[in-house]
VOMI-596053 format. One record per atom (N, C-alpha, C): x, y, z; residue number from 1. Coordinates in steps of 0.05 Angstrom, whole numbers, plus 5000, padded with zeros to 4 digits. Example, Ala and Ser with C-alpha at 12.3 -4.5 7.8 and 13.67 -1.06 7.14 Angstrom:
residues 2
+------+------+------+-----+
!   px !   py !   pz ! num !
+------+------+------+-----+
! 5264 ! 4886 ! 5156 !   1 !
! 5246 ! 4910 ! 5156 !   1 !
! 5264 ! 4934 ! 5156 !   1 !
! 5257 ! 4955 ! 5142 !   2 !
! 5273 ! 4979 ! 5143 !   2 !
! 5258 ! 5001 ! 5157 !   2 !
+------+------+------+-----+
end
This chain:
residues 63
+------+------+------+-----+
!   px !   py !   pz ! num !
+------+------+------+-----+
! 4095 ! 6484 ! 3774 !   1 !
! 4074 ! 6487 ! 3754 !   1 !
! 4071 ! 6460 ! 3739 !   1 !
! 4053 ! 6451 ! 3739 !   2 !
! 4038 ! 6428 ! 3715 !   2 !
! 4045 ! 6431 ! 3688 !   2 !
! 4042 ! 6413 ! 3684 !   3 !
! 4046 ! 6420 ! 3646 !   3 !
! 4018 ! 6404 ! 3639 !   3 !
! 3999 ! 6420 ! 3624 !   4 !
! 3973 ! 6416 ! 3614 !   4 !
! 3976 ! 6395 ! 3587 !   4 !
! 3969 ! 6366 ! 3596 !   5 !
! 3974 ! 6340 ! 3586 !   5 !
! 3941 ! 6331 ! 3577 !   5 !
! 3938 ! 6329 ! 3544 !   6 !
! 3905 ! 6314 ! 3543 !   6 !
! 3917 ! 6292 ! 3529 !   6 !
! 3894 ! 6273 ! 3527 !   7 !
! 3893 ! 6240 ! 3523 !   7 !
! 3901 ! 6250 ! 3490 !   7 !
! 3918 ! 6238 ! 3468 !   8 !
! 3916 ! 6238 ! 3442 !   8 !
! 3940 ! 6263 ! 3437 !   8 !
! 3949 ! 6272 ! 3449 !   9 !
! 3969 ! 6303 ! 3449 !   9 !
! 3984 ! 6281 ! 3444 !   9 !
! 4005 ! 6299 ! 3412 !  10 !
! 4029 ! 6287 ! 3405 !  10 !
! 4054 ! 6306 ! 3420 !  10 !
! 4074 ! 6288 ! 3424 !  11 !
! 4096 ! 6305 ! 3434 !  11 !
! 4119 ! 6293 ! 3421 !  11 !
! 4146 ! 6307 ! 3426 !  12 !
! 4169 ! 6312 ! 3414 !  12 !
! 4177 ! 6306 ! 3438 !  12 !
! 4194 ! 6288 ! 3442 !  13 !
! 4219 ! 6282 ! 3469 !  13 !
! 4242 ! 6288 ! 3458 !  13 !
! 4262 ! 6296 ! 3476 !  14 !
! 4297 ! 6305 ! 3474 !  14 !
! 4313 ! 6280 ! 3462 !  14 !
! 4309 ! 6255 ! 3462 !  15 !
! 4321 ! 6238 ! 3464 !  15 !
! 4308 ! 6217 ! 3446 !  15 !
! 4331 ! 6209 ! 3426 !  16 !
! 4313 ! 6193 ! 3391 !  16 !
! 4305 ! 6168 ! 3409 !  16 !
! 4283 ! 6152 ! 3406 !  17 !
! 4274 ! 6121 ! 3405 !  17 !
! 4292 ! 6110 ! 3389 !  17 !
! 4304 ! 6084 ! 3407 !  18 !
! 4321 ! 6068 ! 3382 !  18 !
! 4309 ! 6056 ! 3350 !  18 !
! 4291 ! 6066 ! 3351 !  19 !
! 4274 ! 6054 ! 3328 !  19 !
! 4273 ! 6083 ! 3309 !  19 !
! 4280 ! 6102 ! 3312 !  20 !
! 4298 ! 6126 ! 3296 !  20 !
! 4270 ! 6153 ! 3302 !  20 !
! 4245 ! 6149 ! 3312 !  21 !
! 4231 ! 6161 ! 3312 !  21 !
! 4240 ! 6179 ! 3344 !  21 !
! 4225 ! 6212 ! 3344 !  22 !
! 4222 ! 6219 ! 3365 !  22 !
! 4195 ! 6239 ! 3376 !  22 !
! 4170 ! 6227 ! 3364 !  23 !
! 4145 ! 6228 ! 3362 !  23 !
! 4133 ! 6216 ! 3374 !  23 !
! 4110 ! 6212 ! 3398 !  24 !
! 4106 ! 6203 ! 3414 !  24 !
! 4078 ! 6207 ! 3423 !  24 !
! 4056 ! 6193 ! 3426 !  25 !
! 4026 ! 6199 ! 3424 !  25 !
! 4020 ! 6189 ! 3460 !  25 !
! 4005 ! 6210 ! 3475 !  26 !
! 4003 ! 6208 ! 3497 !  26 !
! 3971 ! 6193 ! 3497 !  26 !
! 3980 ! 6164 ! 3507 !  27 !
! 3954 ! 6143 ! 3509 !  27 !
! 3945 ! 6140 ! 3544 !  27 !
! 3949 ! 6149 ! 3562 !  28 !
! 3949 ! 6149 ! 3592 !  28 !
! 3951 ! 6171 ! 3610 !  28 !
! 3938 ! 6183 ! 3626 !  29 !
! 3942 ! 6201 ! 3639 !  29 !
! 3936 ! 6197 ! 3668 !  29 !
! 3959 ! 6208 ! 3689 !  30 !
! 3955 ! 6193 ! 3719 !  30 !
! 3976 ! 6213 ! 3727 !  30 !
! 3989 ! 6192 ! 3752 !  31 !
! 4010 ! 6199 ! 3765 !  31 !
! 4024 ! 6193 ! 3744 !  31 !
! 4031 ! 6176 ! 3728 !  32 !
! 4046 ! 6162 ! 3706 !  32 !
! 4035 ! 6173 ! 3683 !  32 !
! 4051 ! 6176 ! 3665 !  33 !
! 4040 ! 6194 ! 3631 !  33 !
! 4043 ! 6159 ! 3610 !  33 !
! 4021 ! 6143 ! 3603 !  34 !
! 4039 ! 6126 ! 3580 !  34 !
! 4034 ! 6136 ! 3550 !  34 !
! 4057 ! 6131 ! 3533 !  35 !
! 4070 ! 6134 ! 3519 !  35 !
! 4074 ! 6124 ! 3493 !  35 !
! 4060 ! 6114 ! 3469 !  36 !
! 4059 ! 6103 ! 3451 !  36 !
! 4071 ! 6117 ! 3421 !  36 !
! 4102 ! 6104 ! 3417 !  37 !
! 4113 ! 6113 ! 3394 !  37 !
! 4099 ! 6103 ! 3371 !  37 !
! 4100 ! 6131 ! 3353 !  38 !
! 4089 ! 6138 ! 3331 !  38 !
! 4093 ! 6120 ! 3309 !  38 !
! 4123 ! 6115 ! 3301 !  39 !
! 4132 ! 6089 ! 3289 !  39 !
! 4127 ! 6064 ! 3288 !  39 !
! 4145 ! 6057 ! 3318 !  40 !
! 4140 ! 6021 ! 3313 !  40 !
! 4120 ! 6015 ! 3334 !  40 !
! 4106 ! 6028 ! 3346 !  41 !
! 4080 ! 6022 ! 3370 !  41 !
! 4091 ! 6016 ! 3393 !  41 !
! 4109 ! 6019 ! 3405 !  42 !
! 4118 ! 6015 ! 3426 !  42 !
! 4110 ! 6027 ! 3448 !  42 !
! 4102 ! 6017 ! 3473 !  43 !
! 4095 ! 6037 ! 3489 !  43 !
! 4106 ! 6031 ! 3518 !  43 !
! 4105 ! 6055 ! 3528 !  44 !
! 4116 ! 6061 ! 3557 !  44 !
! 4108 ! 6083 ! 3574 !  44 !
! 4113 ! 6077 ! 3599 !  45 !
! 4103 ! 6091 ! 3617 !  45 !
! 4123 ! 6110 ! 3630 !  45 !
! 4116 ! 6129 ! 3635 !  46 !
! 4139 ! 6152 ! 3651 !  46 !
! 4122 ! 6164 ! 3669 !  46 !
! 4140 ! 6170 ! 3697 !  47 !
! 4126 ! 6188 ! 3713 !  47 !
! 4127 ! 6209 ! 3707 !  47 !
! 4104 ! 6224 ! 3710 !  48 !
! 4096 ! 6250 ! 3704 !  48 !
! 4121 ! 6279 ! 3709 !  48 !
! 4136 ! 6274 ! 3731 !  49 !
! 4151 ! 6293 ! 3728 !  49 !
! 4187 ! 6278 ! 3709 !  49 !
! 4190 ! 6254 ! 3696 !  50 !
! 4201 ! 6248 ! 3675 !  50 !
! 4198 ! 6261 ! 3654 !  50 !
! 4177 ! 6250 ! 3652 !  51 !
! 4163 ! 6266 ! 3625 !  51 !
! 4166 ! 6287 ! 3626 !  51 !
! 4159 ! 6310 ! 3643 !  52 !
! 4155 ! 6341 ! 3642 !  52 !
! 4181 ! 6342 ! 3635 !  52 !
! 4202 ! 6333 ! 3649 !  53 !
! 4227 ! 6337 ! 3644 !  53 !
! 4242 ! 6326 ! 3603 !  53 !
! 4232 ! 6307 ! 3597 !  54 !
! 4234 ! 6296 ! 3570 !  54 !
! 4217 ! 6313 ! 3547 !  54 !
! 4200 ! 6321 ! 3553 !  55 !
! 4191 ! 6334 ! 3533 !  55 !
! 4199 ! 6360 ! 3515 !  55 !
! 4203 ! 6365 ! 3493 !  56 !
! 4220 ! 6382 ! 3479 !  56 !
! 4194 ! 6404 ! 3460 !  56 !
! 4178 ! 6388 ! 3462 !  57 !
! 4152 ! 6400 ! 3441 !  57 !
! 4125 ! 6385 ! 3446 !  57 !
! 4104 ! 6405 ! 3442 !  58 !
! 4077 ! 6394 ! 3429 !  58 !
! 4071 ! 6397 ! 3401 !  58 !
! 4073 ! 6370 ! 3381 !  59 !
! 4072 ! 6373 ! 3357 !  59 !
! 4041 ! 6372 ! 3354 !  59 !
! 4026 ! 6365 ! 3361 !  60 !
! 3991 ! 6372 ! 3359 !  60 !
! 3973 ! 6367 ! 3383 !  60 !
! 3956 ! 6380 ! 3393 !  61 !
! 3943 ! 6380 ! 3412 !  61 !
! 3916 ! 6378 ! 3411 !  61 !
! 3912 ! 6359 ! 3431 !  62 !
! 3876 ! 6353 ! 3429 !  62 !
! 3855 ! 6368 ! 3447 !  62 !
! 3833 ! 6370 ! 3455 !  63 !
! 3818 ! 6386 ! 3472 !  63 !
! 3828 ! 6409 ! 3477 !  63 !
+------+------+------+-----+
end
């Protein structure tokens, strides 16, 4: 099963950013999900079934 991913959906990952945040704004959608922390702007890319696996929550959802 998919996990239903839109462009601007905030998420919650299992695992803190060394930068103390674990909030995470989905800027990319593909085979690859990227990834732009909420804090210090950092961003990164994860493959889609990473992600499915990292994710802990949807803290707001778009469309």
């Amino acid at each position: 099963m998919v996990l239903e991913v839109n462009l601007g959906d905030v998420v919650r990952l299992r695992k803190v950013h060394p930068c103390g945040n674990r909030e995470w704004q989905v800027v990319r959608l593909g085979a690859d999900i990227g990834l732009k922390c909420l804090k210090c702007g950092r961003r990164v890319l994860l493959d889609r079934s990473v992600f499915e696996r990292r994710v802990k929550e949807f803290v707001s959802r778009q469309g």
